[in-house]
SELODREN-207539 format. One record per residue (C-alpha): residue number from 0; x, y, z; residue in three letters. Coordinates in Angstrom, 3 decimals. Example, Ala and Ser with C-alpha at 12.3 -4.5 7.8 and 13.67 -1.06 7.14 Angstrom:
// residues 2
(site 0 (12.300 -4.500 7.800) ALA);
(site 1 (13.670 -1.060 7.140) SER);
// end
This chain:
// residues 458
(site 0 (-27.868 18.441 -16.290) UNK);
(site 1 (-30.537 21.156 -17.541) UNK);
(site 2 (-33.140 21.190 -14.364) UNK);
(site 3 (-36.921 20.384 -14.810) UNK);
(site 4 (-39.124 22.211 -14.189) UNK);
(site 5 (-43.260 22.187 -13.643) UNK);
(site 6 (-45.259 24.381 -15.506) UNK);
(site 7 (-48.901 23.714 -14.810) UNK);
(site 8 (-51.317 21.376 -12.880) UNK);
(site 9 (-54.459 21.217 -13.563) UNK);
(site 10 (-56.967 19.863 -10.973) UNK);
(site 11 (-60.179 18.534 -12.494) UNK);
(site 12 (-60.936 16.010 -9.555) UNK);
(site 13 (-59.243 15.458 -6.285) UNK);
(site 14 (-60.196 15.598 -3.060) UNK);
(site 15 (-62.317 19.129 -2.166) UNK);
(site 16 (-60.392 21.050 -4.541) UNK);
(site 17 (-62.526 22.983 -6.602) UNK);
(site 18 (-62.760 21.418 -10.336) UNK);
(site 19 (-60.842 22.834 -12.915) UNK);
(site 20 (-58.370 24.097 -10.454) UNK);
(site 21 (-55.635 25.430 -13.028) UNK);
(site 22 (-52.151 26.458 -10.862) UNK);
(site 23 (-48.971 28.062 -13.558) UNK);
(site 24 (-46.023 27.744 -11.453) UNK);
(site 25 (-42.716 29.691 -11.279) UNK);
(site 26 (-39.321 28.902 -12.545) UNK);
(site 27 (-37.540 29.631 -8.853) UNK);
(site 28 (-39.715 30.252 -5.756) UNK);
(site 29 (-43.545 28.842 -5.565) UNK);
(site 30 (-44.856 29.418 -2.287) UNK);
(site 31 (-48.304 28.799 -0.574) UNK);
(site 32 (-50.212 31.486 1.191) UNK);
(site 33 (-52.907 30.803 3.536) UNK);
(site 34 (-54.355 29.752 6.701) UNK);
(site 35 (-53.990 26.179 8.413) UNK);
(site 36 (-56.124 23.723 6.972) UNK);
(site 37 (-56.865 25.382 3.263) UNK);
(site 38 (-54.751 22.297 1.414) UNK);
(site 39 (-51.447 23.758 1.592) UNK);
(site 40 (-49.503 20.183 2.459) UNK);
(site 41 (-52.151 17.944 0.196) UNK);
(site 42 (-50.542 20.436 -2.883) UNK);
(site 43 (-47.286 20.040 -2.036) UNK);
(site 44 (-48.493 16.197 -1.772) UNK);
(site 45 (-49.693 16.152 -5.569) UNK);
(site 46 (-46.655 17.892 -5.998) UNK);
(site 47 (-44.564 15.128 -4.552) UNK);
(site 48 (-46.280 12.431 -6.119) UNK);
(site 49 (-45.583 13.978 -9.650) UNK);
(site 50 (-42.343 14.692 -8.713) UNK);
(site 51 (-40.980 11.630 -6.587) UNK);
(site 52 (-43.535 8.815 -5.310) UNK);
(site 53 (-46.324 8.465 -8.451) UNK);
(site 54 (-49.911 7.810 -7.070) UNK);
(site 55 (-49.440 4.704 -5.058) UNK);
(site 56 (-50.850 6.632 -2.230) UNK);
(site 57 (-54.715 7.693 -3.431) UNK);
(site 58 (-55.115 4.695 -5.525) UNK);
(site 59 (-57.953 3.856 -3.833) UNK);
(site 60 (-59.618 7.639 -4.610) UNK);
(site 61 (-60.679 8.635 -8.022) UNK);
(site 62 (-58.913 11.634 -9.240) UNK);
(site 63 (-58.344 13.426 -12.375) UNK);
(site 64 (-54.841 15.318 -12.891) UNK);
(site 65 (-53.053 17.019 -15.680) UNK);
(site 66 (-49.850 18.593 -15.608) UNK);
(site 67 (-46.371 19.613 -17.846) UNK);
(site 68 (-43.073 19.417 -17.252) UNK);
(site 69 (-40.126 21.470 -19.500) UNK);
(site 70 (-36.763 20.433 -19.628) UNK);
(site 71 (-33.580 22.988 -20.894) UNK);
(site 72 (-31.454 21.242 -23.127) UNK);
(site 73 (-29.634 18.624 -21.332) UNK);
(site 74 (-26.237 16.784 -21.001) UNK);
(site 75 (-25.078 13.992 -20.100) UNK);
(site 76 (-22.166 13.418 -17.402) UNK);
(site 77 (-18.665 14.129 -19.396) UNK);
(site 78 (-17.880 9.787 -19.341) UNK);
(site 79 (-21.183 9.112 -21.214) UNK);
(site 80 (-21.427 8.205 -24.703) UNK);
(site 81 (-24.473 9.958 -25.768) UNK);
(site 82 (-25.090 13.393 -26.823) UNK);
(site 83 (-26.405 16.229 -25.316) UNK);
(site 84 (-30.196 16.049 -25.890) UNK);
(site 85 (-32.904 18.847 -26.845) UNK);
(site 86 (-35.271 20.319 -24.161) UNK);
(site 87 (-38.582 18.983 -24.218) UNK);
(site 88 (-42.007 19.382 -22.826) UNK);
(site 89 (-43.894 16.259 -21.524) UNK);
(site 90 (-47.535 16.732 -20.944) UNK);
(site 91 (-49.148 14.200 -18.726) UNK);
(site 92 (-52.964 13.615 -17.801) UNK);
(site 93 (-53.661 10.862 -15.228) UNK);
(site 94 (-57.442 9.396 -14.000) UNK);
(site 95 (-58.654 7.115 -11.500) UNK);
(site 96 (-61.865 6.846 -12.688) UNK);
(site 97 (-65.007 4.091 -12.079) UNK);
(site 98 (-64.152 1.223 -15.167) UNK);
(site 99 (-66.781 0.605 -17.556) UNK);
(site 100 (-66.853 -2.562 -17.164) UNK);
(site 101 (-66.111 -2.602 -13.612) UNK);
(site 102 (-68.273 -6.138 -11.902) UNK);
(site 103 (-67.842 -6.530 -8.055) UNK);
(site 104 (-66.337 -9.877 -7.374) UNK);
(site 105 (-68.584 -11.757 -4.952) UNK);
(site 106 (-64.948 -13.624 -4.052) UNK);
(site 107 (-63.913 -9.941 -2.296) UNK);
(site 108 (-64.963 -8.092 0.326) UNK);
(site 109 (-67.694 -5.973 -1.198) UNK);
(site 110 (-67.396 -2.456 -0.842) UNK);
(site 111 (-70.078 0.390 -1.495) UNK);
(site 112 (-67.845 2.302 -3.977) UNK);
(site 113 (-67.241 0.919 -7.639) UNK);
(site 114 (-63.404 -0.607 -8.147) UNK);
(site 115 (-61.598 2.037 -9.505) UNK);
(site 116 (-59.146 2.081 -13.000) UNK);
(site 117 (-55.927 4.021 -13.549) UNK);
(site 118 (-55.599 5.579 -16.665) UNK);
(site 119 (-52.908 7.749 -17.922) UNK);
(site 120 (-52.182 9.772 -21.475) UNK);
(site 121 (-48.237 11.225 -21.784) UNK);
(site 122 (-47.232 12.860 -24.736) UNK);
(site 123 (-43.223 14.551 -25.121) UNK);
(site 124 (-42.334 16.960 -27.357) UNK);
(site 125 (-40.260 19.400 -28.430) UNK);
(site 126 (-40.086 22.985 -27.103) UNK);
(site 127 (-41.073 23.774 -30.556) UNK);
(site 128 (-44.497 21.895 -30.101) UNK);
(site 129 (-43.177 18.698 -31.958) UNK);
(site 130 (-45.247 15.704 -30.652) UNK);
(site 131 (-41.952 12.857 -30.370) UNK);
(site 132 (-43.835 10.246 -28.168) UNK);
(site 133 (-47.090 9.464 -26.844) UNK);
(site 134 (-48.165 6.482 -24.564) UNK);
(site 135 (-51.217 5.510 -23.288) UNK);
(site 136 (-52.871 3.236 -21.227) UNK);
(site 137 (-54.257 1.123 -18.483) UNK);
(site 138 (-52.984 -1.454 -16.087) UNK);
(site 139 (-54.152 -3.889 -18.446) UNK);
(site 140 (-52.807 -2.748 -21.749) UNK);
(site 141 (-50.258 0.778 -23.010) UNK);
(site 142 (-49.980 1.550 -26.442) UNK);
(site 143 (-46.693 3.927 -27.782) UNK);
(site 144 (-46.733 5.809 -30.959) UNK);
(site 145 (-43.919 7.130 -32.042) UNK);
(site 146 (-41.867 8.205 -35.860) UNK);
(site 147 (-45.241 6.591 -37.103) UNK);
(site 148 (-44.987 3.311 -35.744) UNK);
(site 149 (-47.282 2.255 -32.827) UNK);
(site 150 (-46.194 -0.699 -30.162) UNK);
(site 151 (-47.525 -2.270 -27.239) UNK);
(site 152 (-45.437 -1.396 -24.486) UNK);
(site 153 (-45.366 -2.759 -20.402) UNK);
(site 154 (-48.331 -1.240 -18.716) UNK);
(site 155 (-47.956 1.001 -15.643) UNK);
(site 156 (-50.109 0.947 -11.921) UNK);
(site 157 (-50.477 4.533 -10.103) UNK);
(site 158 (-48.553 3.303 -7.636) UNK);
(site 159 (-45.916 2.955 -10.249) UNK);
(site 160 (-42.678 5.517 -10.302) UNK);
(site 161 (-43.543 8.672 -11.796) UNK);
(site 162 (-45.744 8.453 -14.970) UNK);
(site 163 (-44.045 11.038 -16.399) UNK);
(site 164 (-40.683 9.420 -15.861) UNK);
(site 165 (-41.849 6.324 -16.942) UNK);
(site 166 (-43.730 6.085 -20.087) UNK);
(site 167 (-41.452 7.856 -21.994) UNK);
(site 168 (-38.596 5.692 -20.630) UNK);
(site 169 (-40.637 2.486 -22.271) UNK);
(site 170 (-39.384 3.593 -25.621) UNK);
(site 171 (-36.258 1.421 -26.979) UNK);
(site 172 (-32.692 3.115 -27.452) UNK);
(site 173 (-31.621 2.115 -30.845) UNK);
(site 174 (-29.743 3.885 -33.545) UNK);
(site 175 (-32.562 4.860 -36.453) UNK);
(site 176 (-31.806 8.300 -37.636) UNK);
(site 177 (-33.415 10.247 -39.896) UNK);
(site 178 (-32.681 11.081 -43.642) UNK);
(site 179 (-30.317 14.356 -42.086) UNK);
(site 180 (-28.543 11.895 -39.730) UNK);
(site 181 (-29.342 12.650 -36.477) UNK);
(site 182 (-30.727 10.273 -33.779) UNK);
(site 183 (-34.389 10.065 -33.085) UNK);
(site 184 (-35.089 12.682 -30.265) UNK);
(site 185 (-37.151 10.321 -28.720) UNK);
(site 186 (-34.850 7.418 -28.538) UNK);
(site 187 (-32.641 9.965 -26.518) UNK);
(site 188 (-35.439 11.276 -24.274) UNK);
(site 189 (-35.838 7.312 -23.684) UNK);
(site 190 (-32.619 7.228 -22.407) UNK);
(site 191 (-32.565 10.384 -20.521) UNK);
(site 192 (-35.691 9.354 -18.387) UNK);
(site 193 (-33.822 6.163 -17.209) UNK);
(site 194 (-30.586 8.552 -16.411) UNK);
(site 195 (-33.095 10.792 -14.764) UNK);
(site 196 (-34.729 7.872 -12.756) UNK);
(site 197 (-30.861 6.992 -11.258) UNK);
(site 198 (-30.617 10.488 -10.678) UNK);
(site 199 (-33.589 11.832 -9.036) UNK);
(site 200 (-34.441 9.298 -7.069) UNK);
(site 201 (-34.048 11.240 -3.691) UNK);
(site 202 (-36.273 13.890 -4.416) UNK);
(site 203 (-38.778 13.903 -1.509) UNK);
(site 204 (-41.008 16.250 0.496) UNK);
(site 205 (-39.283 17.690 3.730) UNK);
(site 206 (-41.421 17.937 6.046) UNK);
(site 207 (-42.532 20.642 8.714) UNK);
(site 208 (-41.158 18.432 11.890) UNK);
(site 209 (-37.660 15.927 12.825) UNK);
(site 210 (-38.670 13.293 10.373) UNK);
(site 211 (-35.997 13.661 7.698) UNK);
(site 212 (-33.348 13.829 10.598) UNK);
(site 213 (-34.707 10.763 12.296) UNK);
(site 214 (-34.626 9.309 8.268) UNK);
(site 215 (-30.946 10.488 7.990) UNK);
(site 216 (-29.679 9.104 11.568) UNK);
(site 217 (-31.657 6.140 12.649) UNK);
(site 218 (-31.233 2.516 11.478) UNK);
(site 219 (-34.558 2.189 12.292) UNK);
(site 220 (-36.590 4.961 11.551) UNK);
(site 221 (-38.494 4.702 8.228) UNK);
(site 222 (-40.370 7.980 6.975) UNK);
(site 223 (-43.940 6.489 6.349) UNK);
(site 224 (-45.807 8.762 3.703) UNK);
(site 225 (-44.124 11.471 2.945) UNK);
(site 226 (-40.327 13.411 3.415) UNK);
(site 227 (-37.254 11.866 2.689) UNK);
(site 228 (-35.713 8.432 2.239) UNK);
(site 229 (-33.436 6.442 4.759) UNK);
(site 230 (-29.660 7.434 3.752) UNK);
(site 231 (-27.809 4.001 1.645) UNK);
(site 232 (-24.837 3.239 -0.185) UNK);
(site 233 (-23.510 0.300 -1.668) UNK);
(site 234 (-19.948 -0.478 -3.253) UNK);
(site 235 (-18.566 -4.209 -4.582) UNK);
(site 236 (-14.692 -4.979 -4.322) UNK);
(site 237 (-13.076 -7.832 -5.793) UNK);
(site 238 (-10.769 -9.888 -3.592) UNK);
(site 239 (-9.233 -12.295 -5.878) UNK);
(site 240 (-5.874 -11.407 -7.413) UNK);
(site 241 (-7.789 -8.964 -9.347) UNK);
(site 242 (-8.152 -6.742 -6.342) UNK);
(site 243 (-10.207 -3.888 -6.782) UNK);
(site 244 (-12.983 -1.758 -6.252) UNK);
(site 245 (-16.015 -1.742 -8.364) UNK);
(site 246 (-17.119 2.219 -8.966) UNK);
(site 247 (-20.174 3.645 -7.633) UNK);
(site 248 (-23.755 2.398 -8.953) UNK);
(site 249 (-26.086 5.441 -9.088) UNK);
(site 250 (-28.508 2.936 -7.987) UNK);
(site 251 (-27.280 1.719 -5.025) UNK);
(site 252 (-26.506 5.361 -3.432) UNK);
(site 253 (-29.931 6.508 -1.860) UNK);
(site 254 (-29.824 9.783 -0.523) UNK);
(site 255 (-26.158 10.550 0.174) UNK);
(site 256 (-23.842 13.329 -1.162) UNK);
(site 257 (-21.748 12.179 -4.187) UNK);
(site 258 (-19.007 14.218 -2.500) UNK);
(site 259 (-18.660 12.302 0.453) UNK);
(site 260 (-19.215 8.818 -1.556) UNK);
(site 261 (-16.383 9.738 -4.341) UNK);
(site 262 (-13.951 10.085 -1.499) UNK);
(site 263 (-14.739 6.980 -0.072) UNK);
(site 264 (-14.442 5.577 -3.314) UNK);
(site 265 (-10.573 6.909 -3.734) UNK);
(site 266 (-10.145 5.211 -0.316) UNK);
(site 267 (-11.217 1.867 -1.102) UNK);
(site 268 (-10.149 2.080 -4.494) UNK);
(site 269 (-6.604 2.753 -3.335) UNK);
(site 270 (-6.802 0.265 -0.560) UNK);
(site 271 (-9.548 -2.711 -1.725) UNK);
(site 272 (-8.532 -4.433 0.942) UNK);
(site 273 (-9.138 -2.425 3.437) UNK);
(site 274 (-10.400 -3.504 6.892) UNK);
(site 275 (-13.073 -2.497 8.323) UNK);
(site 276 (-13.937 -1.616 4.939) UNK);
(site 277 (-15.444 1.724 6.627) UNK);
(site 278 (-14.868 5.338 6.177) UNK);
(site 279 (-15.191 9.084 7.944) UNK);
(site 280 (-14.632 12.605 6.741) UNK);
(site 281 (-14.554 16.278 7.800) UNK);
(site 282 (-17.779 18.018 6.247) UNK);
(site 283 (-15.186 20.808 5.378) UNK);
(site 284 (-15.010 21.440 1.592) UNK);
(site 285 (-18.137 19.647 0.846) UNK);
(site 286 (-21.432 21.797 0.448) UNK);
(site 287 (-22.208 20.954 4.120) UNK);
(site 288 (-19.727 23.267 5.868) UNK);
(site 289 (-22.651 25.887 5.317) UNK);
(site 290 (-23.533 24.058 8.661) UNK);
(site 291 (-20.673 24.838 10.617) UNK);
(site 292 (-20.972 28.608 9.000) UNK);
(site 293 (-24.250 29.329 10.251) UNK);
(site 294 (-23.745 26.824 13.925) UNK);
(site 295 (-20.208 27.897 14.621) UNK);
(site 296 (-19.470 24.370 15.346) UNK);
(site 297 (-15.600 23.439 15.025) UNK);
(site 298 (-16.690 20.379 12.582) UNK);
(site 299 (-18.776 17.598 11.709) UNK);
(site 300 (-17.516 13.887 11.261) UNK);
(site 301 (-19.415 11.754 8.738) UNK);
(site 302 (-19.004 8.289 9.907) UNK);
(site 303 (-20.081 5.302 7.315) UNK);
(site 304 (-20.734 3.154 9.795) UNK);
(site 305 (-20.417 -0.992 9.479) UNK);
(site 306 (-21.040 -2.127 6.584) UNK);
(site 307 (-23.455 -5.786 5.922) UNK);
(site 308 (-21.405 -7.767 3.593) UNK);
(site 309 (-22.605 -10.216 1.044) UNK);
(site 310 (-20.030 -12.264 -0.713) UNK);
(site 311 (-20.286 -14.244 -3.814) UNK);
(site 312 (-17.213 -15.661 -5.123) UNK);
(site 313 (-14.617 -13.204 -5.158) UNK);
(site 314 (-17.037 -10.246 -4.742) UNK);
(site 315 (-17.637 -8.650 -2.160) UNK);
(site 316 (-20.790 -6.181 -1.950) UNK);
(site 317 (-20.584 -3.880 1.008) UNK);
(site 318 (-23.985 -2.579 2.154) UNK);
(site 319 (-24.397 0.895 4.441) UNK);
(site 320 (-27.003 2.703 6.012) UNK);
(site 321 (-27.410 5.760 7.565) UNK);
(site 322 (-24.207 7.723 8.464) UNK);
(site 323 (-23.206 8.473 12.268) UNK);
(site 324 (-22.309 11.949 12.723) UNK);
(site 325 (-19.892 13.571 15.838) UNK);
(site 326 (-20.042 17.001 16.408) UNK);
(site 327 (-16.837 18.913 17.452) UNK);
(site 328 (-17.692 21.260 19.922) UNK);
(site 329 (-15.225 24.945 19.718) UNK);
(site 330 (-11.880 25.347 21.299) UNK);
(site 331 (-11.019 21.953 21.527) UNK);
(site 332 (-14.140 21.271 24.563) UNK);
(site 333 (-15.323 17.866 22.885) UNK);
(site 334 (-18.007 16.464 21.134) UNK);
(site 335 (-21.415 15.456 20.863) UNK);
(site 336 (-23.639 13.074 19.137) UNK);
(site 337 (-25.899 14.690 16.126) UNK);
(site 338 (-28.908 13.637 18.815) UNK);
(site 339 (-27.485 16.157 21.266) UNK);
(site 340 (-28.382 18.749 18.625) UNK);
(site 341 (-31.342 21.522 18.906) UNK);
(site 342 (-34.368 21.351 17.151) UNK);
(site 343 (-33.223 23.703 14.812) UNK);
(site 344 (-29.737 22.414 14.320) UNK);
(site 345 (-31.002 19.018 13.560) UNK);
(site 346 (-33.537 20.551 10.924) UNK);
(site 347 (-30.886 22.605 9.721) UNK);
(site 348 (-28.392 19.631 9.052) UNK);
(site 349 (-31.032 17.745 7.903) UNK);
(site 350 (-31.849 20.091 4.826) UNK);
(site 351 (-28.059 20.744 3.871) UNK);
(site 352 (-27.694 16.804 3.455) UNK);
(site 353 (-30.709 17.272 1.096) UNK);
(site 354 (-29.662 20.194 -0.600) UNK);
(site 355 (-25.994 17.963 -0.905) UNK);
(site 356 (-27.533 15.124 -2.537) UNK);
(site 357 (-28.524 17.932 -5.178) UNK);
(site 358 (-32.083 17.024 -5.640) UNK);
(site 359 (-33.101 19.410 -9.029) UNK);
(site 360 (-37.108 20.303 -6.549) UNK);
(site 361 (-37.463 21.063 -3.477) UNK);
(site 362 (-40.207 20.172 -2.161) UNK);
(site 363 (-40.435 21.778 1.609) UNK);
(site 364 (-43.568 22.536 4.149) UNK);
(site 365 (-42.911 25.118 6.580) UNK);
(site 366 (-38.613 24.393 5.611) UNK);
(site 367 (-37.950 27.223 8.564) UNK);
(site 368 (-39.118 26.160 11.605) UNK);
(site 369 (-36.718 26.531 14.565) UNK);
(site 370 (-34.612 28.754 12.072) UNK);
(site 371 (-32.795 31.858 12.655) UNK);
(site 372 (-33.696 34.662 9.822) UNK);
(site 373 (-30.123 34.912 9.441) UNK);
(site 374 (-30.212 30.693 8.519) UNK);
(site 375 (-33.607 31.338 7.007) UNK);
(site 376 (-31.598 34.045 4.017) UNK);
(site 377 (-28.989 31.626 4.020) UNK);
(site 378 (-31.201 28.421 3.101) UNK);
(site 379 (-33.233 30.969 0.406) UNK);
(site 380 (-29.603 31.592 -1.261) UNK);
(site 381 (-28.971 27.746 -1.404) UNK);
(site 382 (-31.877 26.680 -3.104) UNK);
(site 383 (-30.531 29.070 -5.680) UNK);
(site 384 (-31.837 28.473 -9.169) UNK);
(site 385 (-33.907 25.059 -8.524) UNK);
(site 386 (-37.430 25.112 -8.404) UNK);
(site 387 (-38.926 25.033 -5.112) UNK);
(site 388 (-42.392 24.677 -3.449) UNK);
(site 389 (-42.660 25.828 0.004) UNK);
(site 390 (-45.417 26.554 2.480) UNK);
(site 391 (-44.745 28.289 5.306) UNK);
(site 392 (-46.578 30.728 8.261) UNK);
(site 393 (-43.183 31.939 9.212) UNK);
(site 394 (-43.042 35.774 7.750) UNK);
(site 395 (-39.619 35.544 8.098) UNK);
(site 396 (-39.629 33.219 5.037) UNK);
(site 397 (-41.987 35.897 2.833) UNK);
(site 398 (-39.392 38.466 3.389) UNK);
(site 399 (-36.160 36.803 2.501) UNK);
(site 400 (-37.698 36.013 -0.921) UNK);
(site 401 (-35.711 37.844 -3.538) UNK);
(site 402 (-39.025 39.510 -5.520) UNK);
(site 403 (-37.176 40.801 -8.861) UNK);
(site 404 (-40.595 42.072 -10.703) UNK);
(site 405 (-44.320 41.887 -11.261) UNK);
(site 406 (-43.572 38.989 -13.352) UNK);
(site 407 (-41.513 36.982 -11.006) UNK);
(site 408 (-44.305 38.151 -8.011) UNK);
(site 409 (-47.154 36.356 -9.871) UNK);
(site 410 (-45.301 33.163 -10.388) UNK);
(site 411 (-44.131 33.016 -6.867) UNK);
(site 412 (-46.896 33.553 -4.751) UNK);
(site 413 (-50.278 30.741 -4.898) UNK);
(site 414 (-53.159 31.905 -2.468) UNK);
(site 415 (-55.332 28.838 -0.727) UNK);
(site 416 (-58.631 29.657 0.723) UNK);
(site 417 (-61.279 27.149 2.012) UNK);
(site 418 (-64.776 28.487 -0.118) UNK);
(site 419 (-68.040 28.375 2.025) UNK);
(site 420 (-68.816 25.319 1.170) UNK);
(site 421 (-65.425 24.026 2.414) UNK);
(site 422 (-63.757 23.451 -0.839) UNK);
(site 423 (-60.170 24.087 -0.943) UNK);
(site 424 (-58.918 27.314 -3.656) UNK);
(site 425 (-56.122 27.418 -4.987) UNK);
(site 426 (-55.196 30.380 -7.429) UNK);
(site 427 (-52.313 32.228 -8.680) UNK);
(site 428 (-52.546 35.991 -8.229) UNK);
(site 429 (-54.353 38.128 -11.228) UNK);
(site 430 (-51.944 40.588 -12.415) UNK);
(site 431 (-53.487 43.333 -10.814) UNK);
(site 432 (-52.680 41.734 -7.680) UNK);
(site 433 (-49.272 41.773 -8.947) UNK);
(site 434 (-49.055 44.685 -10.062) UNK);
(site 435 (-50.415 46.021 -6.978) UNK);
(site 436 (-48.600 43.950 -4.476) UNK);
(site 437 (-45.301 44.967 -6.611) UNK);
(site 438 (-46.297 48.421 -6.747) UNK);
(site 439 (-46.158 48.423 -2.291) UNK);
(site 440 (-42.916 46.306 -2.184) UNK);
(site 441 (-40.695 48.407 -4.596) UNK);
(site 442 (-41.660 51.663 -1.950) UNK);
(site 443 (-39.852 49.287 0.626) UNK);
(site 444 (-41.624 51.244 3.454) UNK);
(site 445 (-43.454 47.871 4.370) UNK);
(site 446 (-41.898 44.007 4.776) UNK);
(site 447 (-43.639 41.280 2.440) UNK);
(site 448 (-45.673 39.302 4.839) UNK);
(site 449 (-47.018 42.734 5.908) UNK);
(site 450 (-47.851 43.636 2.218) UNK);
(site 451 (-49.352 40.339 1.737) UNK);
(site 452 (-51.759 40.640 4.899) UNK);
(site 453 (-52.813 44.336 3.658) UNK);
(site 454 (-53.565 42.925 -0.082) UNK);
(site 455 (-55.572 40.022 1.643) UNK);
(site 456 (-53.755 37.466 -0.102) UNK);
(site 457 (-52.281 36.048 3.472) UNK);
// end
């Protein structure tokens, strides 16, 4: 599948950010420059809410966003029926504004601000500039127009998946084509949003401290705000003399490497009667032996754990949470739990189970602490060609970055100052600074966080 990618945000209110904050991001690295407490984590917030959580979290704040989102051409897994669909740009503008006809109920705690409205505009089209869909809307009513034809269409809440998942996604699959026979683009973008909402649904913010690791290991832990979800699978097997196990639901695997689960699928599909209907594996020749690589641990066991079961009829649905992991120690001298680990270990298995359950963003603030550089180039290499927003005050990051041109400088780098009036600026570099910054690093005499301090732009 072609990864997305966003283009532009476009701040007009939020928060202290300056109005008509306009950011143009990168197609690899964007990072954050700047000091603590200039708004790098509330971007990389926004960016998470357009991304992964929608705007559940500031409903109660008026706000003003715009922002676009490309897709490459994209196609579907091999068993799917449908084909490959066109790239696409889908342009989004969302507002919390004051309604017009906003009355305070005398019912309801009164409150000194006006009751707020969420209001959103989404239009997809082609990379050509073809206009395919558009949907607006409040909570109370949504309007699509599409081919010519308008509909009403279910109405979304900001605290609602994201919009620009959603709205196109409202649009019914059928099979209209036009005069030269081919399918109605946006019947397939329809479909490809609810393939992408299956898909994508572990994309998350990972966060500076042990939060994702207590999300991945603990049956209790829930991250509260921000970072990663709690690791779940489910599976069904029939027990009747129809024995056999149902295949993996998209939706029912939260945050766990489709490696590991398709081999535990062949398990229990080989063996439906299996009991205890649970499972472990060696991390080796899945993308998580990078861990044992960089740890020089012998090996990592990836328990599944015991299962809930929930039995109707003859099927039975099998319910897991968070793996158990054992960590085999060199030269045969034991093992230890994945609690036992360091700080950094735990961080740095943490992010390879992320980077496992192939998330197309990532989304990180300050993704190095407790790293090694020699993790720290490994980590850059693995985010490979996704598109990634970090923050960071480790240099260390700033010079593993591989800086190919002037070009590739000015998308990567976004500078964020606090004005005198304590308004948080944000701002791509001009190209001069580019240019200039470019100029320094291609003499190699100097590291990049040292270039970037000299230039003033960290």
């Amino acid at each position: 599948m072609g990864s997305p990618r966003l283009r532009s945000l476009q701040i007009h209110k939020y928060r202290h950010v300056v109005p008509g904050t306009r950011l143009e991001f990168g197609e690899s690295f964007n990072v954050l420059l700047g000091r603590n407490g200039t708004g790098k984590t509330t971007l990389l917030e926004l960016i998470e809410m357009i991304w992964a959580k929608g705007f559940g979290q500031i409903a109660d704040e008026p706000f003003h966003l715009e922002y676009s989102v490309e897709f490459d051409d994209v196609t579907y897994p091999i068993a799917s029926r449908y084909p490959p669909v066109p790239g696409c740009l889908i342009h989004v503008e969302v507002e919390n504004a004051t309604a017009e006809d906003a009355r305070q109920d005398s019912r309801h705690f009164r409150s000194s601000s006006p009751p707020l409205e969420f209001r959103y505009h989404v239009t997809v089209a082609t990379l050509a500039g073809e206009v395919m869909v558009t949907v607006e809307g409040t909570p109370t009513e949504a309007l699509m127009r599409t081919e010519g034809r308008s509909a009403r269409v279910p109405v979304l809440a900001a605290s609602a998946w994201p919009v620009v998942w959603i709205a196109p996604a409202q649009y019914n699959y059928d099979n209209s084509t036009r005069e030269d026979g081919t399918t109605i683009l946006a019947a397939h973008w329809a479909d490809l949003c609810r393939f992408i909402l299956s898909y994508l649904d572990n994309t998350g913010r990972y966060d500076e401290s042990l939060s994702a690791f207590h999300a991945l290991t603990s049956t209790e832990y829930r991250l509260m705000g921000s970072g990663l979800h709690g690791a779940r699978w489910e599976i069904a097997r029939r027990l009747d003399q129809e024995t056999k196990a149902y295949h993996l639901d998209d939706n029912l695997c939260v945050y766990f490497p489709r490696q590991l689960l398709e081999r535990w699928y062949t398990v229990l599909a080989n063996d439906p009667r299996r009991e205890p209907p649970e499972f472990h594996d060696s991390i080796r020749d899945t993308d998580l032996a990078v861990f044992l690589e960089l740890t020089g641990y012998s090996d990592v066991i990836v328990r599944s754990g015991t299962p809930a079961r929930e039995r109707i009829t003859a099927v039975e649905r099998l319910k897991f949470g968070p793996p158990e992991f054992r960590i085999l120690l060199p030269n045969n001298r034991g093992e230890i739990p994945a609690q036992a680990l360091s700080y950094g270990e735990k961080r740095l298995l943490s992010f390879l189970w992320h980077l496992a359950c192939n998330p197309s963003v990532i989304i990180a603030d300050e993704l190095v602490n407790g790293f090694h550089h020699a993790w720290i180039e490994r980590c850059v290499e693995l985010i490979g060609t996704r598109q990634a927003f970090l923050a960071s005050q480790n240099p260390l990051l700033l010079d593993c970055l591989p800086l190919a041109s002037e070009e590739y400088v000015r998308g990567c780098f976004i500078t964020c100052r606090r004005n005198a009036d304590g308004q948080m600026s944000w701002t791509n570099l001009s190209a001069e600074e580019a240019a200039d910054f470019y100029r320094s690093y291609e003499r190699q005499t100097r590291y990049t966080h040292e270039i970037l301090r000299s230039k003033g732009l960290w």
